[in-house]
C-alpha beads as a LAMMPS data file, in Angstrom:
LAMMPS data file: protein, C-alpha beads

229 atoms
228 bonds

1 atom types
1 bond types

-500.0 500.0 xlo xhi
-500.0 500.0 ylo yhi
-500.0 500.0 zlo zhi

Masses

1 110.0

Atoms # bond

1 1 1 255.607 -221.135 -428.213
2 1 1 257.366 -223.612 -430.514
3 1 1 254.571 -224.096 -434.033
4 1 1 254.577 -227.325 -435.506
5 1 1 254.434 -228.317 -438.610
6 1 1 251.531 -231.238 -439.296
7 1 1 253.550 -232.771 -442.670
8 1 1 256.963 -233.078 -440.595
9 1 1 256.991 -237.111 -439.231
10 1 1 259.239 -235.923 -436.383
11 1 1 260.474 -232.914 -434.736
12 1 1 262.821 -232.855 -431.967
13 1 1 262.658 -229.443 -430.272
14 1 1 265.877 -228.435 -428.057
15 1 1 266.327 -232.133 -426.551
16 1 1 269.020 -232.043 -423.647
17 1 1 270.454 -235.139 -422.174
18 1 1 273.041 -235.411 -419.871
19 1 1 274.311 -238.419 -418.153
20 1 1 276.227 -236.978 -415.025
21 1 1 278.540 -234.545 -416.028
22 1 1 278.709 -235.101 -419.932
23 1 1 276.384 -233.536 -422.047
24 1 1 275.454 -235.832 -424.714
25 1 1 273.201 -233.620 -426.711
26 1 1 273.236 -230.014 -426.405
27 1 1 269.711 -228.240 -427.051
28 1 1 269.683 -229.849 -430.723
29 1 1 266.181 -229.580 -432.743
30 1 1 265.726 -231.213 -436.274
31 1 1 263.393 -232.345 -438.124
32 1 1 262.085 -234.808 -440.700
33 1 1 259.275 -235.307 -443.549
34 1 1 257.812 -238.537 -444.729
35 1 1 259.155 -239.397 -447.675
36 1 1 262.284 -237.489 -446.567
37 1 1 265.903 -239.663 -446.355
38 1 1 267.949 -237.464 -443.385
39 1 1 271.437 -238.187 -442.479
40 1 1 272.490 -237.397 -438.653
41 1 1 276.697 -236.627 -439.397
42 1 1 278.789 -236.174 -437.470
43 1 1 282.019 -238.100 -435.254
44 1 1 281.794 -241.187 -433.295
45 1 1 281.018 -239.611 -429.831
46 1 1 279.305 -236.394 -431.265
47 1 1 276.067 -237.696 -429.858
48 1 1 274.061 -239.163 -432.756
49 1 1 273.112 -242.546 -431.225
50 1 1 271.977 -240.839 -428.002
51 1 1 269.678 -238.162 -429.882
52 1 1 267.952 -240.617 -431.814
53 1 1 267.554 -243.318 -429.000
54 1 1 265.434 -240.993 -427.460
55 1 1 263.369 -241.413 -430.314
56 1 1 263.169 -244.762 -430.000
57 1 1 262.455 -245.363 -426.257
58 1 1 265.845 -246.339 -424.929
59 1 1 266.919 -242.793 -423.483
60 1 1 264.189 -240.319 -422.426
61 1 1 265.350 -236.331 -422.628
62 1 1 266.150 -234.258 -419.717
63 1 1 264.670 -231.474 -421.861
64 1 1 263.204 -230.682 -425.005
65 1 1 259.852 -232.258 -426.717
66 1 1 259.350 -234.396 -429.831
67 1 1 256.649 -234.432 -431.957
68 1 1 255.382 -237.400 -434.302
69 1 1 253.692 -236.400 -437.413
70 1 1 252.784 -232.909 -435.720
71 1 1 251.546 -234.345 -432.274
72 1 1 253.078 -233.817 -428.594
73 1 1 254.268 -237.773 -427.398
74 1 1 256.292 -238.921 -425.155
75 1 1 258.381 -242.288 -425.734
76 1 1 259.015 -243.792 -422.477
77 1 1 259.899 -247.282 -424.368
78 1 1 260.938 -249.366 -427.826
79 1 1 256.904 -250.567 -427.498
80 1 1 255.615 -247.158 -426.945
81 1 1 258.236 -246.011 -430.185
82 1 1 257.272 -248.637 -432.556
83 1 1 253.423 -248.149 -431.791
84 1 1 253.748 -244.652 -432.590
85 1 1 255.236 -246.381 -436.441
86 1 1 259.340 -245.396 -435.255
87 1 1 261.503 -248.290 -435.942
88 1 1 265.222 -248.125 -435.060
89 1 1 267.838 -250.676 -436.913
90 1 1 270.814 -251.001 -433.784
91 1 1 274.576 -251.494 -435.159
92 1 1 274.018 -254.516 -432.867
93 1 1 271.183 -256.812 -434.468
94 1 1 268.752 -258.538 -431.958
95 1 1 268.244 -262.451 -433.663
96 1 1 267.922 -265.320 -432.427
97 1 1 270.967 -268.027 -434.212
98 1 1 268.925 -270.649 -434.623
99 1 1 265.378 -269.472 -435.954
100 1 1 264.940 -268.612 -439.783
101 1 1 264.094 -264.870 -440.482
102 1 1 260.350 -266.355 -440.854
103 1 1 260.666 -267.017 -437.051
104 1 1 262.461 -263.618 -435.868
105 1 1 259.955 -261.897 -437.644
106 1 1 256.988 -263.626 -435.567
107 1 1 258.768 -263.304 -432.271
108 1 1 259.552 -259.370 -432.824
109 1 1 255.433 -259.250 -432.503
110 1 1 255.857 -259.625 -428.565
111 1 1 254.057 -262.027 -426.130
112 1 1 250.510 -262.726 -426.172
113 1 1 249.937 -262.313 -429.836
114 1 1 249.020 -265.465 -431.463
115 1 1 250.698 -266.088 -435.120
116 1 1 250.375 -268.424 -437.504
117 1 1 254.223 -268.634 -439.246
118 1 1 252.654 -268.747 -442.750
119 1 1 250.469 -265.842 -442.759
120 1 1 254.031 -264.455 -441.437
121 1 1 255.776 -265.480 -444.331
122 1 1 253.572 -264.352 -446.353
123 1 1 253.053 -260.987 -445.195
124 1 1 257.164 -260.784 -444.610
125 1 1 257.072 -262.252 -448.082
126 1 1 255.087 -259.708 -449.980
127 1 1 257.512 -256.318 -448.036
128 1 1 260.094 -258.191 -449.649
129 1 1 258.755 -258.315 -452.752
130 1 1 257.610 -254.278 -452.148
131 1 1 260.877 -253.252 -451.600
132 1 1 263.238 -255.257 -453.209
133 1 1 265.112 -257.074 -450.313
134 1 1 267.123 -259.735 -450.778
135 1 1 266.340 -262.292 -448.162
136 1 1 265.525 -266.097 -448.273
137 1 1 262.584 -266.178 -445.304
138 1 1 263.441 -269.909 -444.617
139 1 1 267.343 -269.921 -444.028
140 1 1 268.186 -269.426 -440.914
141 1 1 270.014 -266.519 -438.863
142 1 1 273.454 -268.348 -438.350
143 1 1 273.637 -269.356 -442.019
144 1 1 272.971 -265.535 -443.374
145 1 1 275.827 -263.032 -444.048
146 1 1 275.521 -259.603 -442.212
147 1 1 274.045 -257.784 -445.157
148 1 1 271.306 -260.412 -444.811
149 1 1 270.921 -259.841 -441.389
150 1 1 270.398 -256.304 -441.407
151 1 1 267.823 -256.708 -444.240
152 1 1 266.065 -258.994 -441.471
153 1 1 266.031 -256.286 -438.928
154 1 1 264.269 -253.420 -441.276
155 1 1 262.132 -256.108 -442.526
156 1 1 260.890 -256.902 -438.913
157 1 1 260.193 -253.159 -437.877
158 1 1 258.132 -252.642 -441.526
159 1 1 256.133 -256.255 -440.666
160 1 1 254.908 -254.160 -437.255
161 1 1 254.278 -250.833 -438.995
162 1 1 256.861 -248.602 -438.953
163 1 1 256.709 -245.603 -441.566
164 1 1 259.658 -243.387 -439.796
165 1 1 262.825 -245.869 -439.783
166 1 1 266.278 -244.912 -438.094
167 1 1 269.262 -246.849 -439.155
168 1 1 272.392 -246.520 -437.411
169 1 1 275.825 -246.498 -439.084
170 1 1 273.804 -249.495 -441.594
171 1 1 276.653 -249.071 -443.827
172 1 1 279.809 -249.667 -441.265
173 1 1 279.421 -253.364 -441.477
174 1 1 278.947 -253.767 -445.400
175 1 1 280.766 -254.223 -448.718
176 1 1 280.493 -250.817 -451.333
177 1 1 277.894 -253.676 -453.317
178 1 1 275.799 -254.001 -450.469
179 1 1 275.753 -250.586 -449.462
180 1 1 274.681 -249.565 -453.038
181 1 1 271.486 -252.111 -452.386
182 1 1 270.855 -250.722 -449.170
183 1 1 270.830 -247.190 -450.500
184 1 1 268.472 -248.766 -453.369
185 1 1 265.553 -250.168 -450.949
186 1 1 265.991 -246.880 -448.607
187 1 1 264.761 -245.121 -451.672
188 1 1 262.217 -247.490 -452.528
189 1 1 261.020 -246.790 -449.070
190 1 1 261.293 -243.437 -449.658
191 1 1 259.511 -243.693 -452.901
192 1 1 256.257 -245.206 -450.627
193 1 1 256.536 -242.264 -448.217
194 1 1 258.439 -243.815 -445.268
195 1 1 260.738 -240.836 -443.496
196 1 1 264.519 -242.674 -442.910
197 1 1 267.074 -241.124 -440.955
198 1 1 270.360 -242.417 -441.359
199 1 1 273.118 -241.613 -438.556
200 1 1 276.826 -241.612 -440.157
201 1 1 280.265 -240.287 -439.926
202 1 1 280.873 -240.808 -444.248
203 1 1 280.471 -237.859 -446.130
204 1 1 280.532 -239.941 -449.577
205 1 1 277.431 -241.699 -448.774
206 1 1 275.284 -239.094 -448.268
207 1 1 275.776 -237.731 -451.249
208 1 1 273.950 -241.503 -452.203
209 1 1 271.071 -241.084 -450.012
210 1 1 270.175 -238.188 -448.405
211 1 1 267.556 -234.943 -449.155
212 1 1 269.165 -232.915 -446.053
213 1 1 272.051 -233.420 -443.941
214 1 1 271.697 -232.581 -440.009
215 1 1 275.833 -231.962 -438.671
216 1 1 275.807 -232.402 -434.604
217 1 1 279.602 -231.643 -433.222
218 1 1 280.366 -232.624 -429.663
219 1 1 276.673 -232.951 -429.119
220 1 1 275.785 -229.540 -429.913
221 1 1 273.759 -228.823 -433.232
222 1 1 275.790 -227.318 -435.983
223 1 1 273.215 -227.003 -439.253
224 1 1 271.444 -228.710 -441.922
225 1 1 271.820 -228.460 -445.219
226 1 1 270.316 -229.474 -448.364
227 1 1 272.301 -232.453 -449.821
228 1 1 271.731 -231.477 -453.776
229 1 1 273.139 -227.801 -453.124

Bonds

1 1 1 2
2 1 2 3
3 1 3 4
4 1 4 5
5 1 5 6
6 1 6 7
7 1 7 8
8 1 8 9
9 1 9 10
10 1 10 11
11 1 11 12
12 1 12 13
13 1 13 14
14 1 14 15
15 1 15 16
16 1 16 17
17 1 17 18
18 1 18 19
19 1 19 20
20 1 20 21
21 1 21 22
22 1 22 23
23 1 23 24
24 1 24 25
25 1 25 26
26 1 26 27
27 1 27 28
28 1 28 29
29 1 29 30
30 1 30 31
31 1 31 32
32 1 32 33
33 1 33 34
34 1 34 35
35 1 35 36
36 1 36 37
37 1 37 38
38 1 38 39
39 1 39 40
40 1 40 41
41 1 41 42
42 1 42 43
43 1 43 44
44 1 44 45
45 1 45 46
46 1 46 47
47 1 47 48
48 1 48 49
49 1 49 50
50 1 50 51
51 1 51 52
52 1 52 53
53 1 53 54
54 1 54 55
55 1 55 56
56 1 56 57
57 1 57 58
58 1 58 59
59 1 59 60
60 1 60 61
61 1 61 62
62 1 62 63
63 1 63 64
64 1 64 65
65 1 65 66
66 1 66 67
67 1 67 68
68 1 68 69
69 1 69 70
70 1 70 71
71 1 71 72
72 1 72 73
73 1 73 74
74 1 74 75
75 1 75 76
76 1 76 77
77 1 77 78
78 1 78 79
79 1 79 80
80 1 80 81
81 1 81 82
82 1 82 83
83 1 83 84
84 1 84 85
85 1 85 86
86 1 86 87
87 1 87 88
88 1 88 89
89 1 89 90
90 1 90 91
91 1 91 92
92 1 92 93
93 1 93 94
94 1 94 95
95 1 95 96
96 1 96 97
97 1 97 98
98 1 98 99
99 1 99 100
100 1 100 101
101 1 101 102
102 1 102 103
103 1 103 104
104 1 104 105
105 1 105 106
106 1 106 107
107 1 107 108
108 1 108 109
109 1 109 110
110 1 110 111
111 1 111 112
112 1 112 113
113 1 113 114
114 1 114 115
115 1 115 116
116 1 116 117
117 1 117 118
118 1 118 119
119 1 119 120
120 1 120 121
121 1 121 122
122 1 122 123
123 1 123 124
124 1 124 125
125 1 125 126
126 1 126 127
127 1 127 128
128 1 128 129
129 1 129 130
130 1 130 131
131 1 131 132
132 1 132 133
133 1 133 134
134 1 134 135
135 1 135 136
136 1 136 137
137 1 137 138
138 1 138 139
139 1 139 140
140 1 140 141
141 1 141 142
142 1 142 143
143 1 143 144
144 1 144 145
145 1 145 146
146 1 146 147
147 1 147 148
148 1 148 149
149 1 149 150
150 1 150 151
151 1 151 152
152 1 152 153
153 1 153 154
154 1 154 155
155 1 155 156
156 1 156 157
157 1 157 158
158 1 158 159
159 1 159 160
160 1 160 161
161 1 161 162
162 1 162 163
163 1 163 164
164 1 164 165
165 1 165 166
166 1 166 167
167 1 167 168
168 1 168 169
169 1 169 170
170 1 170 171
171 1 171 172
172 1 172 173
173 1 173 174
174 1 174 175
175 1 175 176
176 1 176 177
177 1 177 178
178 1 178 179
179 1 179 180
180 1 180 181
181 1 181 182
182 1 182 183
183 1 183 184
184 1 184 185
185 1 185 186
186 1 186 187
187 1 187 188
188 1 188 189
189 1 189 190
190 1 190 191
191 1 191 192
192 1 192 193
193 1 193 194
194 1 194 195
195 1 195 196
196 1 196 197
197 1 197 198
198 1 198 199
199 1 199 200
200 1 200 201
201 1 201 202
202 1 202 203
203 1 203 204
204 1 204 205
205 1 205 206
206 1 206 207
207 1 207 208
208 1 208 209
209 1 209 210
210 1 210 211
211 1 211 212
212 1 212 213
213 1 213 214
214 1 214 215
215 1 215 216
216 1 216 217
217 1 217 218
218 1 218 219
219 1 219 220
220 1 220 221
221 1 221 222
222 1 222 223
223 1 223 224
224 1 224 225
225 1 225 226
226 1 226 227
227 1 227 228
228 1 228 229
């Protein structure tokens, strides 16, 4: 019988997932703490996305379990993922043009809640402030550069609670300046405890940001290794 660990934010014990004949991911297990930074390496096509959209609710595994902060759970869905505190920042952002991030942040909070934009702002306002993002809450999505727009989408998943972010490839879309601010407020979220995994195919940068370094080749798990040795 697999032990868990109660400090570990999320285990993934021998997940499988196939779609048809392909084998995405290969009976891989990791693991990560909070206040742990962990970088999933490896190729495009290796199987990093797939792994860790089972962790947020998009994919479900053929086989294998995952534990959050030591518990059994399954995570049929995005809701079910970020109610269980796992927010996942897509390569592809999900914002509306023509709302200001004020606006994005309030509609990310689902149907049937009832908000009132300024206790929004305010709120969005003061995780700014927390970890040092750069982002005007009143311009609006089709004025902001890309760096600004990603800082939207991790603010919206910390506004609904998320202490274990994912980030995929955050870094393919930015300048080296903006990828040395991103790297600051991941370990200013580190700093308050949050566990980040960060999926990527650049060696350099993980040297940046990372504790430990999980390699997955052709979907099959190949080790993990402490980034300071």
């Amino acid at each position: 019988m697999d032990t868990v660990e109660q400090n570990f934010a999320i285990e993934l014990k021998h997940i499988t997932k196939t779609f048809g004949p392909v084998v995405a991911n290969d009976d891989i297990s990791l693991s990560v703490k909070q206040g742990e930074i962990l970088a999933l390496l490896g190729e495009n096509g290796s199987g990093k996305t797939t792994l860790m959209n089972m962790l947020s609710g998009i994919y479900h595994p053929d086989s294998g379990t995952i534990y959050v902060r030591g518990e059994r759970r399954t995570i049929a869905s995005p809701h079910d993922a970020l109610s269980l505190g796992i927010g996942m920042i897509h390569q592809h952002f999900k914002l509306v043009d023509v709302f200001s991030a004020t606006e994005n942040i309030a509609l990310s909070m689902g149907g049937g809640e009832k908000f009132d934009l300024k206790k929004v702002h305010d709120k969005a306002r003061a995780i700014c402030e927390k970890y040092e993002f750069n982002l005007d809450l009143d311009q609006k999505v089709y004025e902001m550069s890309v760096s600004q727009k990603q800082t939207l989408e991790i603010v919206k998943v910390l506004y609904r609670g998320a202490d274990i972010l994912i980030l995929d490839e955050p870094t393919a879309v930015l300048t080296p300046q903006e990828t040395e601010k991103l790297f600051s407020v991941i370990r200013n979220m580190k700093a308050d405890g949050k566990a980040v995994i960060i999926i990527t195919h650049k060696l350099r940068e993980i040297k940046q940001s990372s504790d430990y370094c999980t390699i997955i080749r052709r979907g099959h798990y190949v080790d993990t290794v402490s980034v300071a040795e």
